[in-house]
C-alpha positions as CSV (number, residue, x, y, z in Angstrom):
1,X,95.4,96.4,120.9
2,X,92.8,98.9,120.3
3,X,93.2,101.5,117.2
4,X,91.0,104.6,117.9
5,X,89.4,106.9,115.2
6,X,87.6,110.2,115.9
7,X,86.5,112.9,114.2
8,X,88.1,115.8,114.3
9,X,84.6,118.0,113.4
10,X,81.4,117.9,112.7
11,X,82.0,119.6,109.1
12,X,84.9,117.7,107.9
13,X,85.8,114.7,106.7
14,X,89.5,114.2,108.6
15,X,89.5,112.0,111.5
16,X,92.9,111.5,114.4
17,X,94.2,107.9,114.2
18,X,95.1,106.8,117.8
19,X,97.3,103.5,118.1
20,X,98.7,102.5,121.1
21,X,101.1,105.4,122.1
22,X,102.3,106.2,119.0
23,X,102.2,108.9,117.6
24,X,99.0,110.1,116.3
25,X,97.8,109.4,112.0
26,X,95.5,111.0,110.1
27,X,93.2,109.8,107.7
28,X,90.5,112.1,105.1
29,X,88.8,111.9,102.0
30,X,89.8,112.4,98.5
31,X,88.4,115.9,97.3
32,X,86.3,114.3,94.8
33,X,84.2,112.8,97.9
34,X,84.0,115.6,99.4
35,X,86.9,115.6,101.7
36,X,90.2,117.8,101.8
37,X,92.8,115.1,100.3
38,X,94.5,116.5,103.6
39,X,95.5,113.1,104.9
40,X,95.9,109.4,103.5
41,X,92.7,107.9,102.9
42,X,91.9,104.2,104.6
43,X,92.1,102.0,101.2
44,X,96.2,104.3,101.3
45,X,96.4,102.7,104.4
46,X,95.6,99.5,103.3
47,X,98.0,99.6,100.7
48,X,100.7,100.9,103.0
49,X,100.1,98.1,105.3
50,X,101.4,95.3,102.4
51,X,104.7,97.6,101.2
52,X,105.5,98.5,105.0
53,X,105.6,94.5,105.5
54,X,106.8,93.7,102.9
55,X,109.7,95.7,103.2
56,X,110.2,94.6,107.0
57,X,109.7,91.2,106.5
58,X,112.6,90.9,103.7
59,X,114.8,93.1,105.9
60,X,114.5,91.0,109.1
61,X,114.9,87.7,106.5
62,X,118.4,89.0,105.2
63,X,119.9,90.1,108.5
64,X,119.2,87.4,109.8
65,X,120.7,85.5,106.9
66,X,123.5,87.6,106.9
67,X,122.6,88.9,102.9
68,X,124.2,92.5,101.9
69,X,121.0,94.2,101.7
70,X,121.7,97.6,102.1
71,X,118.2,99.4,101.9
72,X,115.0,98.9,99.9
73,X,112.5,100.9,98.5
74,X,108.8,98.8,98.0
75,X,106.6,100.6,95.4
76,X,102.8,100.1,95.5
77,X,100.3,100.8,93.4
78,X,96.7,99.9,92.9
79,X,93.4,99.4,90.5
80,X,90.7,100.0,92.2
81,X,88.8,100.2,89.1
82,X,86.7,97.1,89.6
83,X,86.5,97.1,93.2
84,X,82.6,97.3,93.2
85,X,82.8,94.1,91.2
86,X,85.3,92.3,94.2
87,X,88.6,93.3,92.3
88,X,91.7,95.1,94.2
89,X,94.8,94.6,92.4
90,X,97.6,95.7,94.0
91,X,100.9,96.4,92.0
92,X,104.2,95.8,93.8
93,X,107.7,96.6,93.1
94,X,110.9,95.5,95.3
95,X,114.0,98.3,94.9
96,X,116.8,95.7,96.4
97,X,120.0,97.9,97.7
98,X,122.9,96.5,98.1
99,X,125.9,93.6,96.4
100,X,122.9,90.5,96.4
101,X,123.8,87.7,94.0
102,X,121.1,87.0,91.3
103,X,120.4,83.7,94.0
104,X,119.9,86.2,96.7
105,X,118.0,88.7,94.8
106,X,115.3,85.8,93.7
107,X,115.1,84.7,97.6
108,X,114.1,88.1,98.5
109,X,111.2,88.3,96.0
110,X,110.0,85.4,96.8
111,X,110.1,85.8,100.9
112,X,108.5,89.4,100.4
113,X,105.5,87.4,99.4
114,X,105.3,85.4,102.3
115,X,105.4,88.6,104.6
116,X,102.0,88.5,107.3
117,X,99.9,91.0,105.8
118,X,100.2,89.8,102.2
119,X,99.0,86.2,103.6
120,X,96.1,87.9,105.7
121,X,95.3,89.4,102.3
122,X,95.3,86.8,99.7
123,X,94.8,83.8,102.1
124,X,92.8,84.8,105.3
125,X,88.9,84.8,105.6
126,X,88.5,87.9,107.6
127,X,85.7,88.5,109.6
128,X,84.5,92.0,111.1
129,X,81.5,92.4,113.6
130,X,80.6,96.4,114.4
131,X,78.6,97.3,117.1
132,X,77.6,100.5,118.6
133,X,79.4,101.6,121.7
């Protein structure tokens, strides 16, 4: 799968996220970098990535397990105050829904870390080549 991100002008700073046929995402900068604040910026994506998976992967684990979750809400938050330095913490916070036993509830946390982008994360030594097209 190829994601696709263009520009959409020469004077500003949002860009159209293409992926697959989904519907289109944007992206901009915060207004202290000179952009609009119009649209998430890519390190909200990033973030969005672990809670979205997080979120799925403990769903798909308790249906299958037949567990009463009934929703849940995944709260992220970062410090990116060190990030120059190669620090990105990333603060994470699992709103269970539903009647779970304390056993249950424990399971959950646990699994949520085991979801695929928190691996790629904290486990995976990714490698990106850029060329010019």
């Amino acid at each position: 799968m190829t994601i696709t991100v263009t520009s959409q002008s020469a004077t500003s700073y949002r860009h159209t996220i293409q992926i697959a046929e989904l519907a289109p995402l944007l992206t901009d900068m915060p207004t202290e970098l000179g952009g609009e604040s119009a649209a998430p910026d890519p390190h909200d994506y990033f973030d969005t990535a672990l809670g979205a998976c997080k979120a799925l992967t403990v769903t798909q684990y308790a249906r299958a397990r037949g567990m009463p979750l009934s929703g849940i809400e995944v709260a992220v938050s970062r410090d990116n105050s060190k990030e120059r330095e190669g620090h990105y913490t990333l603060n994470v916070t699992l709103t269970l829904q539903g009647e779970l036993s304390e056993e249950q509830r424990a399971k959950l946390l646990t699994i949520a870390d085991k979801c695929p982008v928190h691996k790629l994360m904290t486990s995976t030594e990714v490698h990106v080549e850029t060329q010019l097209g």
